[in-house]
FIBAFI-925301 format. One record per residue: residue in one letter; residue number from 1; x negated, y, z of N, C-alpha, C in turn. Coordinates in Angstrom, 1 decimal. Each point is the difference from the previous one (the first is absolute). Layout:
a_NUM_X_Y_Z_X_Y_Z_X_Y_Z
...
END
This chain:
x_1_-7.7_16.7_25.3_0.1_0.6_1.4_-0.9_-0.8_0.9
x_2_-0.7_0.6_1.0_-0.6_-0.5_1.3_1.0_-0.5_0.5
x_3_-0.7_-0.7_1.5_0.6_-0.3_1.3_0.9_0.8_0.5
x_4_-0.5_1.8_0.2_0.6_0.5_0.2_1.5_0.6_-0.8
x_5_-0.2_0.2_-0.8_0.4_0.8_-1.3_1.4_-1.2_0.0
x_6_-0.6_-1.3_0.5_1.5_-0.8_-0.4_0.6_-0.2_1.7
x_7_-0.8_0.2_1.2_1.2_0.4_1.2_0.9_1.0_-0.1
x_8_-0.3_1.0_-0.7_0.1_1.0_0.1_1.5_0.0_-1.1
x_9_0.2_-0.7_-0.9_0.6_-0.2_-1.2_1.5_-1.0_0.8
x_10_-0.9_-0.7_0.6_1.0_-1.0_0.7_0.8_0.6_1.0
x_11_-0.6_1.1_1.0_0.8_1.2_1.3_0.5_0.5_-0.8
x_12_0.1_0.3_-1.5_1.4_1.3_-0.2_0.5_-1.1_-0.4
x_13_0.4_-1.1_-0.9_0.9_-1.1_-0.1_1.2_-0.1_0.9
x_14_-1.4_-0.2_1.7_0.9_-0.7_0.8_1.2_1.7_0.6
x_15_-0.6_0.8_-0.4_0.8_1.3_0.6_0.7_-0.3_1.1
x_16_1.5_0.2_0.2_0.5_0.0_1.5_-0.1_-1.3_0.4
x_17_-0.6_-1.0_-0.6_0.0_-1.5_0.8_-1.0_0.1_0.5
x_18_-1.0_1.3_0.4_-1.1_-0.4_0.8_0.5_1.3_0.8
x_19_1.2_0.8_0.4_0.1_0.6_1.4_1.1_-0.5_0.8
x_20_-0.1_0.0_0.9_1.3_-0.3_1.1_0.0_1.0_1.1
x_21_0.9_0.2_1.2_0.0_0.4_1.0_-1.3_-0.4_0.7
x_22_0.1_-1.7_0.3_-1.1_-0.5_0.8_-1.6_0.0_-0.5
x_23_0.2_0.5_-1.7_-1.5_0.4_-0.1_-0.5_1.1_0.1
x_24_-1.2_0.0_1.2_-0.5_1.1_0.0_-1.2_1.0_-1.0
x_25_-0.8_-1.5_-0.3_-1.0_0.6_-0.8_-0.2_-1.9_-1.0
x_26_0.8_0.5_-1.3_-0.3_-1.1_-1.3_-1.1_0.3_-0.2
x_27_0.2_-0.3_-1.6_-1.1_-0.7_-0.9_-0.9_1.5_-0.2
x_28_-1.4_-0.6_-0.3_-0.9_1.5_-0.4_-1.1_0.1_1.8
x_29_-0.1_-1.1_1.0_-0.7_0.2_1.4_-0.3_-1.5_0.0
x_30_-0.7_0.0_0.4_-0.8_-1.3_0.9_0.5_-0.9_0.2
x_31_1.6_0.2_0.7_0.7_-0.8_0.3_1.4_1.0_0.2
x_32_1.0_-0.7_0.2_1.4_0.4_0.4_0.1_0.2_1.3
x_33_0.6_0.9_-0.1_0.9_0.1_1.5_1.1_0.1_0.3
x_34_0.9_-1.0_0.6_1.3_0.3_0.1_0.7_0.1_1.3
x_35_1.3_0.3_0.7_0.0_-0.2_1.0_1.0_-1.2_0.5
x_36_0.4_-0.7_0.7_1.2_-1.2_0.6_0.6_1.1_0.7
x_37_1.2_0.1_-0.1_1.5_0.4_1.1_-0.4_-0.8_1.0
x_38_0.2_0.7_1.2_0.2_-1.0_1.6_1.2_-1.0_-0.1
x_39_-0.8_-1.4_0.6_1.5_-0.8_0.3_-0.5_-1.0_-1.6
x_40_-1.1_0.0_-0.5_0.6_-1.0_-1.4_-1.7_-0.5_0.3
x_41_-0.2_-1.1_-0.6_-1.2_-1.0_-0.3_-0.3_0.1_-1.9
x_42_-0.6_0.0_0.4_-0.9_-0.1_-1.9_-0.4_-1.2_-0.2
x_43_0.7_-0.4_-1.0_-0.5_-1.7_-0.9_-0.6_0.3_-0.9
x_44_-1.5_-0.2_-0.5_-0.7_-0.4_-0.6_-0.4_-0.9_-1.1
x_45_0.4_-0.4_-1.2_-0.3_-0.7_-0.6_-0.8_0.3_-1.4
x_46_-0.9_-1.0_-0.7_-0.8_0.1_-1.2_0.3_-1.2_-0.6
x_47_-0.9_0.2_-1.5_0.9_-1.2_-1.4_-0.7_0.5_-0.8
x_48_-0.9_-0.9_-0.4_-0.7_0.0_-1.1_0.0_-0.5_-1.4
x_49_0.6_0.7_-1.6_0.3_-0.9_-1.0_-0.9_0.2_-0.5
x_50_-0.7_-1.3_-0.5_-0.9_-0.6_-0.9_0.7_-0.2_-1.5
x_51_-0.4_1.1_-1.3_0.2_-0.1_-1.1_-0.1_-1.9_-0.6
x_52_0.6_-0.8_-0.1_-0.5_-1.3_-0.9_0.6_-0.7_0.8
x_53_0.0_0.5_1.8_0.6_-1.0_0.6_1.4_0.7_0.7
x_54_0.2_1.2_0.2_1.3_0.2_0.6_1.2_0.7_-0.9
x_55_-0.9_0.2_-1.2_1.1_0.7_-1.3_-1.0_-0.3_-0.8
x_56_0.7_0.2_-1.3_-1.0_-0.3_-1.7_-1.0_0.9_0.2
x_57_-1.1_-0.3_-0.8_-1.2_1.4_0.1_0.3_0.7_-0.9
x_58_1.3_-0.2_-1.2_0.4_1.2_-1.1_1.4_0.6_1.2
x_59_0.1_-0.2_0.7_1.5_0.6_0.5_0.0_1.3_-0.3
x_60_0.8_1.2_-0.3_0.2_1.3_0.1_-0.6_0.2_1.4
x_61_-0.5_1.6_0.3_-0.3_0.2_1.2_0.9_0.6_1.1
x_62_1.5_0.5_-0.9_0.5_0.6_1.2_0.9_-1.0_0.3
x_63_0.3_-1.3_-0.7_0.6_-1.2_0.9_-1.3_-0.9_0.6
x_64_-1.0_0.3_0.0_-0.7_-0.8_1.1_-0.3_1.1_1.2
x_65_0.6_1.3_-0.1_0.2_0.6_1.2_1.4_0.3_0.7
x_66_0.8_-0.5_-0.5_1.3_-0.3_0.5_0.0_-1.3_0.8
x_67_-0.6_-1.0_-0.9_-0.5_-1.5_1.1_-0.7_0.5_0.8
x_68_-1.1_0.3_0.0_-0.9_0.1_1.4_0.8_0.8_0.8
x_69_0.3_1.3_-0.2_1.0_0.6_1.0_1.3_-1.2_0.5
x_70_0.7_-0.5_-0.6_0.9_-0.8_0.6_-0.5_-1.3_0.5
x_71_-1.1_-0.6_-0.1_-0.3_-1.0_0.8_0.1_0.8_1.5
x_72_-1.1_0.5_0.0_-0.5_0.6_1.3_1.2_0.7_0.5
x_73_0.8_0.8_-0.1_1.4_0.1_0.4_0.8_-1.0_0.5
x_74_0.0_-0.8_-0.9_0.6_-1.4_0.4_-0.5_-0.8_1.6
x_75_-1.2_0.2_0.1_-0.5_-0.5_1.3_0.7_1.5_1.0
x_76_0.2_1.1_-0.3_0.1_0.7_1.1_1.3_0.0_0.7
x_77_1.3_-0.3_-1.5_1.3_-1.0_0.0_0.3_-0.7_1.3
x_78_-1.2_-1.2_0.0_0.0_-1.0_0.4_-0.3_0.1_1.7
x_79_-0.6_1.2_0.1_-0.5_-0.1_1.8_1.4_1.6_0.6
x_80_1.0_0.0_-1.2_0.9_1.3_0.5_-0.5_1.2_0.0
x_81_-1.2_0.4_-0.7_-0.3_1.0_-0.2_0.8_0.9_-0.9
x_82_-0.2_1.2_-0.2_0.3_1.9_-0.4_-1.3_-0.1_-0.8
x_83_-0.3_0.4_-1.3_-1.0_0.4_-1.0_0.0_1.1_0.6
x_84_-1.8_0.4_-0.1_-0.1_1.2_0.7_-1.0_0.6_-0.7
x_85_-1.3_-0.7_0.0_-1.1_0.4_-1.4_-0.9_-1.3_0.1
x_86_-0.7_0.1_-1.8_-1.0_-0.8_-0.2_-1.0_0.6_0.1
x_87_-1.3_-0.7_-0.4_-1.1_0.2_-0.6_-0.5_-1.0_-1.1
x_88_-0.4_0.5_-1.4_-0.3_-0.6_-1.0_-1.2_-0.5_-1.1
x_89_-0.2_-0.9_-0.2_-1.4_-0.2_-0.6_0.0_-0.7_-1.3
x_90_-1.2_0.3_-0.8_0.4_-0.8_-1.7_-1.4_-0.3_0.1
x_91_-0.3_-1.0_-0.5_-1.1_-0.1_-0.8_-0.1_-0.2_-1.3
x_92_-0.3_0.7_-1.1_-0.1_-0.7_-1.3_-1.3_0.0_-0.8
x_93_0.1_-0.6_-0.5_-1.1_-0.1_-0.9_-0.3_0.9_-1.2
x_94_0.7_0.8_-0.6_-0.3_1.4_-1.0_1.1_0.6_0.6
x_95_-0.1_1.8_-0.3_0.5_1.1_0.2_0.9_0.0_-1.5
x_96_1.6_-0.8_0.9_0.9_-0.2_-1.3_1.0_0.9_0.7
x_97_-0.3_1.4_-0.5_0.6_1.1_0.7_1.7_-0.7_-0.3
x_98_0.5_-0.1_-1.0_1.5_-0.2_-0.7_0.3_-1.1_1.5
x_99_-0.8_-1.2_0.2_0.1_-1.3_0.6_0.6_0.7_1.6
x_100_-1.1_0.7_0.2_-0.2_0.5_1.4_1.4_1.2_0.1
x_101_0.2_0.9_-1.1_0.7_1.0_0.4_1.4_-0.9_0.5
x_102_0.3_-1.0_-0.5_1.4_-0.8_-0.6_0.1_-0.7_1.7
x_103_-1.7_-0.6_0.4_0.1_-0.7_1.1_1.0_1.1_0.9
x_104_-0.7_0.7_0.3_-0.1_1.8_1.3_1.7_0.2_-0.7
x_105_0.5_0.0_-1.0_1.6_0.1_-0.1_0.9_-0.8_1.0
x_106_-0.2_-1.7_-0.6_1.1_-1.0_0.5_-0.9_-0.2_1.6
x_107_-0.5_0.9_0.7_-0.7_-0.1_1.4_0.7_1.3_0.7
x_108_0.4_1.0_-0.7_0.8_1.2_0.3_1.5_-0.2_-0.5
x_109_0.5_-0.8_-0.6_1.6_-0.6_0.0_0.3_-0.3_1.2
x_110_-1.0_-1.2_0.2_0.3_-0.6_1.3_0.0_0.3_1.8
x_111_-1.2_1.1_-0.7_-0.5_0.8_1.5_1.6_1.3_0.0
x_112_0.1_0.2_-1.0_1.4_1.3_0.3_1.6_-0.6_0.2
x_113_0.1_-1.4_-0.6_1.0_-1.3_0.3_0.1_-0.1_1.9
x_114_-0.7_-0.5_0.2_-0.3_-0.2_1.3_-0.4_0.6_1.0
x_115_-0.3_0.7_0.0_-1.0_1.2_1.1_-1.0_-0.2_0.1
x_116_-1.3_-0.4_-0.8_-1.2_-0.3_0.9_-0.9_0.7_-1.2
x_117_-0.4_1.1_0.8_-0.8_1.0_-0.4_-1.8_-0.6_-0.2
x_118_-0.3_0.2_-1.5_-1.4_-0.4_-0.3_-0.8_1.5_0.7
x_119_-0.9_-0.7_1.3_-0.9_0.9_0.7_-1.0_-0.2_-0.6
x_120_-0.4_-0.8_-0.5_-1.7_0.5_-0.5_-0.9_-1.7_-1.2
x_121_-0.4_-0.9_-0.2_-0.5_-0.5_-0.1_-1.6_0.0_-0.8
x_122_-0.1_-1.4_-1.0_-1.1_0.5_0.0_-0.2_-0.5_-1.6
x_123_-1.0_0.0_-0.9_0.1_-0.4_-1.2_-1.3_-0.4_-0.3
x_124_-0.2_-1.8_-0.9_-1.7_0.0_-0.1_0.0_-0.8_-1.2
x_125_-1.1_-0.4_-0.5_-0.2_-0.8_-1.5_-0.8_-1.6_0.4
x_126_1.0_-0.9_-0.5_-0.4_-1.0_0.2_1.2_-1.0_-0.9
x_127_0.4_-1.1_0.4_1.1_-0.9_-0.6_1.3_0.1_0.8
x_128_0.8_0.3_-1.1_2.1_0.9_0.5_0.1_-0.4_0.7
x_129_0.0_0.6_1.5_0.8_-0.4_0.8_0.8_1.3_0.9
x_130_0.9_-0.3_0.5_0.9_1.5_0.8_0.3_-0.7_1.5
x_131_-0.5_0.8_1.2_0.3_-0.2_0.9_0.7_1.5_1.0
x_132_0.8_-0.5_0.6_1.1_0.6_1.1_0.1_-0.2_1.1
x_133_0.0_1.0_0.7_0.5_-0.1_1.4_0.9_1.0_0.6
x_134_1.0_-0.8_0.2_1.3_1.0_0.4_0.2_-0.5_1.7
x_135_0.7_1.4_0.3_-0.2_0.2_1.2_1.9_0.1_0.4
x_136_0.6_-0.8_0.9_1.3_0.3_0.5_0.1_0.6_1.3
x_137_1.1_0.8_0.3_0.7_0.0_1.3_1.0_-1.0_0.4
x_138_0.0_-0.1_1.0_0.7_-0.7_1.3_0.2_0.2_0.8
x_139_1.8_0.4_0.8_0.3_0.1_1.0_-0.8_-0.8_1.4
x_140_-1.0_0.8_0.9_-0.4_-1.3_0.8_1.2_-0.6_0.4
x_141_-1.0_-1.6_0.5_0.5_-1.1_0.8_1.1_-0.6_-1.6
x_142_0.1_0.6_-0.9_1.1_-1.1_-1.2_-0.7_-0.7_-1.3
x_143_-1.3_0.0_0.2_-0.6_-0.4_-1.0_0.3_-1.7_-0.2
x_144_-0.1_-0.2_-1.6_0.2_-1.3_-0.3_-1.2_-0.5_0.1
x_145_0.0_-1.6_0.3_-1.1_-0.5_-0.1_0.4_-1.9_0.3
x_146_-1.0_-0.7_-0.8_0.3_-1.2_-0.2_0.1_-1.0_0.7
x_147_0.0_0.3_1.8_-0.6_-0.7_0.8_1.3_0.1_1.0
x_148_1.2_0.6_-0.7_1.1_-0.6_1.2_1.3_-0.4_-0.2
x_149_-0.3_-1.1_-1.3_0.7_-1.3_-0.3_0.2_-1.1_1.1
x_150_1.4_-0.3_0.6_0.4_-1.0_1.0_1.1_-0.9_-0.9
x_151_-0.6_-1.3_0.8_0.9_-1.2_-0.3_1.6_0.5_0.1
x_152_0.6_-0.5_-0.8_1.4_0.8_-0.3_0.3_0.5_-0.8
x_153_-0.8_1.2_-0.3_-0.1_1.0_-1.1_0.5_-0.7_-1.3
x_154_0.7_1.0_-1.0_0.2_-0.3_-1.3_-1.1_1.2_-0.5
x_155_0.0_-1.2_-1.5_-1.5_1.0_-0.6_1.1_0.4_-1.3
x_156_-0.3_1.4_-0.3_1.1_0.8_-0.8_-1.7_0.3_-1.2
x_157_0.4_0.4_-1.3_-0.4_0.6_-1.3_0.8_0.5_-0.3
x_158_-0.5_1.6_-0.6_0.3_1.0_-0.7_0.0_-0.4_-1.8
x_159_1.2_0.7_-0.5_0.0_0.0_-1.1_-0.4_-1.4_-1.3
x_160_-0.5_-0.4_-0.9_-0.2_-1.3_-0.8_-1.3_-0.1_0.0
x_161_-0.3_-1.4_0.0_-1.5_-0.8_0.4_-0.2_-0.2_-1.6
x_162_-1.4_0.0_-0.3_-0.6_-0.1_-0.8_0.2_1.3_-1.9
x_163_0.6_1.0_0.6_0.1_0.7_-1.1_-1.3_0.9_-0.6
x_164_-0.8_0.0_1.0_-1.6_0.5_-0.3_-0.8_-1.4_-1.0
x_165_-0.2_-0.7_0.4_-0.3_-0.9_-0.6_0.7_-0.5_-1.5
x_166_1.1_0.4_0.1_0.6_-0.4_-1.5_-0.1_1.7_-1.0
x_167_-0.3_0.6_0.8_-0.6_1.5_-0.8_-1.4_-0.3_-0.6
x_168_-0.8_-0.8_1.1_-1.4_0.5_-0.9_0.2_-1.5_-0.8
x_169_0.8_-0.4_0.1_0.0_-1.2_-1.3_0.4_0.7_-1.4
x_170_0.7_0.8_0.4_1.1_0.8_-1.0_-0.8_1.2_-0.5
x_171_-1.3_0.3_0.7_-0.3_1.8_-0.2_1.0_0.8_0.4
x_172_0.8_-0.3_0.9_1.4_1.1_0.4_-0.9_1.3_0.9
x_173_0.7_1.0_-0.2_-0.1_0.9_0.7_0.1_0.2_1.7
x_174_1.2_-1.5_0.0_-0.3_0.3_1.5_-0.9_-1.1_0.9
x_175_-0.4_-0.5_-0.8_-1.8_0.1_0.6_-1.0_0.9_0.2
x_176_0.4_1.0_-0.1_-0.9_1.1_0.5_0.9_0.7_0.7
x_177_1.1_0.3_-0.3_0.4_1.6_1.0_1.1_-1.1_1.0
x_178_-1.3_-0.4_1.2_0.6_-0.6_1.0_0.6_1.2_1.0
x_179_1.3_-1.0_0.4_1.1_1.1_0.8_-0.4_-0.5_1.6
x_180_-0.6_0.6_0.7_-0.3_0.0_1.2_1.4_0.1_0.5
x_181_0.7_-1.2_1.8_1.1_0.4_0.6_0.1_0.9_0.9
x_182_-0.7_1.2_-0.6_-0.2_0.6_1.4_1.1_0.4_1.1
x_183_1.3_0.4_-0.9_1.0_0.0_1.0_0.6_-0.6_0.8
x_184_-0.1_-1.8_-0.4_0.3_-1.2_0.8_-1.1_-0.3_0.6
x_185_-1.0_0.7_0.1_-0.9_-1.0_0.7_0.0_1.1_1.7
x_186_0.3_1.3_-0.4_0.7_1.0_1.2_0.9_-0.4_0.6
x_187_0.9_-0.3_-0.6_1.4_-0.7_0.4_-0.3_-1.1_0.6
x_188_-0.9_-1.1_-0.4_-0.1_-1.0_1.1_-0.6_0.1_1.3
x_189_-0.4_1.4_0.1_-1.2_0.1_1.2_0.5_-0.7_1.5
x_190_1.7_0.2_0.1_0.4_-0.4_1.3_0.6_-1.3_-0.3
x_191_0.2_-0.5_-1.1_1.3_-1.5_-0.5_-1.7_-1.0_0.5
x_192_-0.4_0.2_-1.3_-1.4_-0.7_0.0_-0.8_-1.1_0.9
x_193_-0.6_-1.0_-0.1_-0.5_-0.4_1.1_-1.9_-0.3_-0.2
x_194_0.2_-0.2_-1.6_-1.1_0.0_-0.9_0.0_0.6_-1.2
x_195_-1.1_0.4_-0.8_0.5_0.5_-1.2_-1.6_-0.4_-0.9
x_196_0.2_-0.2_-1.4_-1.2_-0.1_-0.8_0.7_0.6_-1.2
x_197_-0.8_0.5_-1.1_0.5_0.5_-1.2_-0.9_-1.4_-0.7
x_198_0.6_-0.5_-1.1_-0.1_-1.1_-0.8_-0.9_0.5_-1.0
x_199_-1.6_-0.3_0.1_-0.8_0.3_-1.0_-0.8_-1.0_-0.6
x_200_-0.1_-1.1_0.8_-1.1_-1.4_-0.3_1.2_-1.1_0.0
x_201_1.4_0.3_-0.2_1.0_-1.6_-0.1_0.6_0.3_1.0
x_202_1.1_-0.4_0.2_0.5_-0.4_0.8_0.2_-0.9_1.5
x_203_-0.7_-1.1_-0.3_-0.5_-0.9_0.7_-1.4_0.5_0.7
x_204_-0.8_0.2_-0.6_-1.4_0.6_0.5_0.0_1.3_1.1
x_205_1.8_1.1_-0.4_-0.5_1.3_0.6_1.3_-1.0_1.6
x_206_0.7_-0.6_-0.2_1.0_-1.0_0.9_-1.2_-0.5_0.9
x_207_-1.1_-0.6_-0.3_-0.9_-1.3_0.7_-0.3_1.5_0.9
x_208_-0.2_1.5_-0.4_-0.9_0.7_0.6_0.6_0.4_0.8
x_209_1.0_0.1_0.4_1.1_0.3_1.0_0.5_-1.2_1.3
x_210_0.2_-0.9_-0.9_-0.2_-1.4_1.1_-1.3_0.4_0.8
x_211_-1.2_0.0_-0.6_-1.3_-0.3_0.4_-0.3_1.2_1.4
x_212_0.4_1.0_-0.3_0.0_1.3_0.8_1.0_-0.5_1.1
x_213_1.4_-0.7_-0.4_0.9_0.4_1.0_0.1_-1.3_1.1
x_214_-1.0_-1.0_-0.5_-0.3_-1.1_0.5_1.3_-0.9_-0.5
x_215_1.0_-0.1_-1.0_1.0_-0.9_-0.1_-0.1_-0.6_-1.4
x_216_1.1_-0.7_-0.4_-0.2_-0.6_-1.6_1.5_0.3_-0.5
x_217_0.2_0.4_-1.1_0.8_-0.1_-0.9_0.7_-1.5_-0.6
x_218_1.4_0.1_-0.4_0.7_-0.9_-0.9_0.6_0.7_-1.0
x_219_0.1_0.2_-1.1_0.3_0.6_-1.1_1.2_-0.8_-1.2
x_220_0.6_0.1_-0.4_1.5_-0.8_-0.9_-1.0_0.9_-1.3
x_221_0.2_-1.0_-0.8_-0.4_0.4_-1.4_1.1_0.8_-0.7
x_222_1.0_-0.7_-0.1_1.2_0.2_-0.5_0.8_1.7_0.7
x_223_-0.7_0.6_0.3_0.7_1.4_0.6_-1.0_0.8_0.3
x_224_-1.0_-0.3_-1.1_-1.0_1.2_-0.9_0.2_0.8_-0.8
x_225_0.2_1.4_0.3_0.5_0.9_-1.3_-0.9_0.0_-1.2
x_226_-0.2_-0.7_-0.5_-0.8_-0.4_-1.3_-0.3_0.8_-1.3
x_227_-0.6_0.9_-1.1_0.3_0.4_-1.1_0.5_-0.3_-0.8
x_228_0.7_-0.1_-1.1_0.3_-1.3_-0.9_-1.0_-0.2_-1.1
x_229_-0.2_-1.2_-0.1_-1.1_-0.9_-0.6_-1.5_0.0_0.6
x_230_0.5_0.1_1.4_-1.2_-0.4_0.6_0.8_-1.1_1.2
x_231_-1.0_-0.9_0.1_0.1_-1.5_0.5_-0.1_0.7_1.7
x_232_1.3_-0.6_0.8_-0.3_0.2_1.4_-1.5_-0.6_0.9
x_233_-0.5_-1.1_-0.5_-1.3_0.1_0.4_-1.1_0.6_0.1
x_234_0.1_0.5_-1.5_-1.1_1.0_-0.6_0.2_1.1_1.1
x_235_1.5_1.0_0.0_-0.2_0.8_0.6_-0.2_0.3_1.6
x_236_0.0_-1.6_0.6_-1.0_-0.1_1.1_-0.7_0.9_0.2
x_237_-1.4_-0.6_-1.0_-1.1_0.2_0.2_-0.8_1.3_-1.4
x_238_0.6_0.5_-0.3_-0.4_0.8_-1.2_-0.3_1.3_0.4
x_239_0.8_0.4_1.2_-0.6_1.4_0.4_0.5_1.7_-1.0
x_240_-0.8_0.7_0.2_1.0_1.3_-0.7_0.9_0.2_0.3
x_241_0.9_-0.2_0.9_1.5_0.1_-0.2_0.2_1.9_0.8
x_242_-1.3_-0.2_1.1_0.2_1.2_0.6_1.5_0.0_1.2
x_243_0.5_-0.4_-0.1_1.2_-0.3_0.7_-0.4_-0.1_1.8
x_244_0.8_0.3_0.5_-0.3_-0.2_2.0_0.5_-1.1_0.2
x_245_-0.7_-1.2_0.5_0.3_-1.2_0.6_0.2_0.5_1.2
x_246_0.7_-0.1_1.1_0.6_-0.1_1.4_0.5_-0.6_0.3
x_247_-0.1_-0.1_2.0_1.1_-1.2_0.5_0.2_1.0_0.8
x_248_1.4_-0.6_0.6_1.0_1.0_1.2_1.0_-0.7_0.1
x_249_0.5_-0.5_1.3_1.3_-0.3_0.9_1.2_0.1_-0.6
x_250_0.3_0.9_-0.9_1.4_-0.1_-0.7_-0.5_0.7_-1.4
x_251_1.2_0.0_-0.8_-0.2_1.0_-1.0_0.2_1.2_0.0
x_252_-1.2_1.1_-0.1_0.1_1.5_0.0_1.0_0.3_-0.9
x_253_0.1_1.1_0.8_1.0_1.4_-1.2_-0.9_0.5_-0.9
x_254_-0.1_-0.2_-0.7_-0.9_0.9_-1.0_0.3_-0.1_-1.9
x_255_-0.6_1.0_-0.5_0.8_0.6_-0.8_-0.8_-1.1_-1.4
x_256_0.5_-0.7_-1.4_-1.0_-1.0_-0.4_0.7_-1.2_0.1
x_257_-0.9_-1.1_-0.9_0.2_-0.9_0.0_-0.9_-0.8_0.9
x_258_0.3_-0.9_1.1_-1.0_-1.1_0.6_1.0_-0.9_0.7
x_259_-0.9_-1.6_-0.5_0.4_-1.1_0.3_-0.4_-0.7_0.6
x_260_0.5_-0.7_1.1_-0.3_-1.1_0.7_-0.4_-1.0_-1.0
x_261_-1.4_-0.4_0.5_-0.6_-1.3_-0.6_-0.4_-1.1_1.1
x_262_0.3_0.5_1.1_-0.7_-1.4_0.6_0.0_0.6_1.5
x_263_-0.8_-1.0_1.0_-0.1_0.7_1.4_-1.5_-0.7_0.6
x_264_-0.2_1.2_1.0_-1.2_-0.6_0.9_0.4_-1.0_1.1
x_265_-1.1_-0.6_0.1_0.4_-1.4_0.3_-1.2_0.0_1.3
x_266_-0.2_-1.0_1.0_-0.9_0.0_0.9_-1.2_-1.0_-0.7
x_267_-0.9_-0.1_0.2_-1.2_-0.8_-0.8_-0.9_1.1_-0.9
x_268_-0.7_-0.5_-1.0_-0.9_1.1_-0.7_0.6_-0.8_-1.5
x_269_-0.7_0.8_-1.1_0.0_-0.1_-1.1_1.4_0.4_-0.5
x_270_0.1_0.0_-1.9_1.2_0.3_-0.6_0.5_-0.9_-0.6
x_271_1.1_-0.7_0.1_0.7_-1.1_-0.5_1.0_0.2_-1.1
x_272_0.2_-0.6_-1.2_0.7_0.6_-0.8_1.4_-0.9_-0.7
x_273_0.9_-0.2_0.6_1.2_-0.7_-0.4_0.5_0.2_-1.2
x_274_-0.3_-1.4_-1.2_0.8_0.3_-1.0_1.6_-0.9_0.0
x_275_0.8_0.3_0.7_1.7_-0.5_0.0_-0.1_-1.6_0.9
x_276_-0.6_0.6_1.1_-0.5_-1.1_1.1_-1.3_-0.3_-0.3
x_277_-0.9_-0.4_-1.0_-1.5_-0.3_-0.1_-0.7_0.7_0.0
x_278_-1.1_-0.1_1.1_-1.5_0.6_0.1_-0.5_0.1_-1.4
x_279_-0.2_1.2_-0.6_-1.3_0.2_-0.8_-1.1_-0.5_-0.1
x_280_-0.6_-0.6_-0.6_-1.9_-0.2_0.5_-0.4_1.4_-0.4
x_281_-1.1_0.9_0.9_-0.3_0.9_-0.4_-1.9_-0.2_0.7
x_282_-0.4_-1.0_-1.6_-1.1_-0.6_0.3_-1.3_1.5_-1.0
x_283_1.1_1.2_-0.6_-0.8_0.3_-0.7_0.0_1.7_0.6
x_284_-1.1_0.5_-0.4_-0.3_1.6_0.3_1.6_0.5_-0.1
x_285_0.4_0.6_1.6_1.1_0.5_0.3_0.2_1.4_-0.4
x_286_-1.2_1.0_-0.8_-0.4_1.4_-0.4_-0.6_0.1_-0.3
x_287_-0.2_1.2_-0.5_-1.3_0.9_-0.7_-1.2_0.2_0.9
x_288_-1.3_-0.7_-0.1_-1.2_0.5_0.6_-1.0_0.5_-0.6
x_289_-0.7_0.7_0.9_-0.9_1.1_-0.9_-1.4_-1.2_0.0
x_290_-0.8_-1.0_0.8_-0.7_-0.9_-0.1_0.5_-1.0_0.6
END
């Protein structure tokens, strides 16, 4: 197959996960056109996986399109966004029709799971990699954002720390078909005071929230929802968890598991209490790309 011959292969794949109400004109034009309802803001995000460094380079393809879709969801979680549509990109290196048809599957699970209609992307030859950009709504004036954490605040986590990381130890499957919160991260739009979805550690996506909201964190080691057989430190800083880190004034109503681990504090930086003792946290607090 050509270039074209495999877009073309990939639009009937994605079938109704590339129409919605709000699309006006998908895949097969220039570009998309969709339209926004009055009264909502559009969040914007992109996520780039690199075959070798953000999944195996043998992975199947329709669970490295369930990750890429659920990362990038996962950030839209995070600011209280509504899935509304992506746009999608692959690059590979040979025309592995089986590879590609499997990718354009676990990318239309996810897009028909969630609401977020594939409008168009783009496809080229080079070394594996798959990039996304998904687009949310938001009620104006309720969007999440990391920058209004106040001294007082308790810092709450969704669901158990470090279970991504003990997957790709494991080859588990749920290392790839990451569960975006999208319903809790709606639900916090009004509790909320900050919000981050946990993708680079815990500590590292915490520092990014202090940093924004100008305060510092204190954290209890010991009232970490942990995986089992993963070490509460590790799951610090290990990242993958996908989970919504937030802080807010009391504890929300919301539907889920989340636990108080700690609170914002006046000062900068993240401090990390193991049963009264400071942590030393002399080493890489997350995952960086350089």
């Amino acid at each position: 197959m050509n270039e074209f011959e495999i877009i073309d292969r990939i639009t009937q794949i994605l079938g109704c996960a590339a129409r919605a109400e709000c699309v006006l004109v998908g895949p097969g034009d220039d570009a998309a056109i969709v339209s926004v309802p009055p009264g909502f803001e559009l969040a914007v995000t992109t996520d780039t996986l690199v075959a070798g460094r953000h999944f195996p380079a043998d992975a199947p393809g329709d669970l490295v399109g369930c990750r890429a879709m659920g990362v990038n969801l996962s950030d839209l979680a995070a600011m209280g966004a509504e899935p509304s549509f992506c746009v999608v990109s692959l690059t590979a290196p040979t025309a592995d029709i089986a590879w590609i048809e499997a990718y354009a599957r676990g990318i239309a699970e996810y897009a028909t799971r969630y609401g977020a209609s594939i409008v168009g992307g783009n496809i080229a030859r080079g070394p594996l990699a798959v990039s996304i950009t998904a687009h949310g709504l938001i009620p104006a004036g309720e969007r999440l954002l990391r920058s209004g954490a106040k001294a007082g605040d308790t810092v709450f986590v969704s669901g158990t720390l470090g279970v991504g990381h003990a997957a790709l130890l494991a080859n588990d499957l749920r290392f790839y078909r990451v569960e975006p919160r999208i319903d809790l991260g709606q639900a916090l739009r009004r509790s909320a005071s900050a919000a981050i979805d946990i993708s680079d550690g815990l500590l590292a996506d915490l520092s990014h929230i202090c940093r924004a909201s100008g305060v510092g964190a204190r954290l209890t080691l010991e009232t970490m929802p942990v995986a089992e057989g993963v070490e509460p430190e590790t799951a610090l800083t290990c990242g993958d968890d996908y989970e919504l880190l937030f802080t807010a004034s009391e504890p929300p109503d919301v539907d889920g598991p989340i636990t108080a681990i700690g609170e914002i504090v006046k000062g900068d930086g993240v401090a990390v209490l193991d049963r009264g003792r400071v942590l030393p946290m002399d080493k890489a607090t997350g995952y960086q790309h350089f």
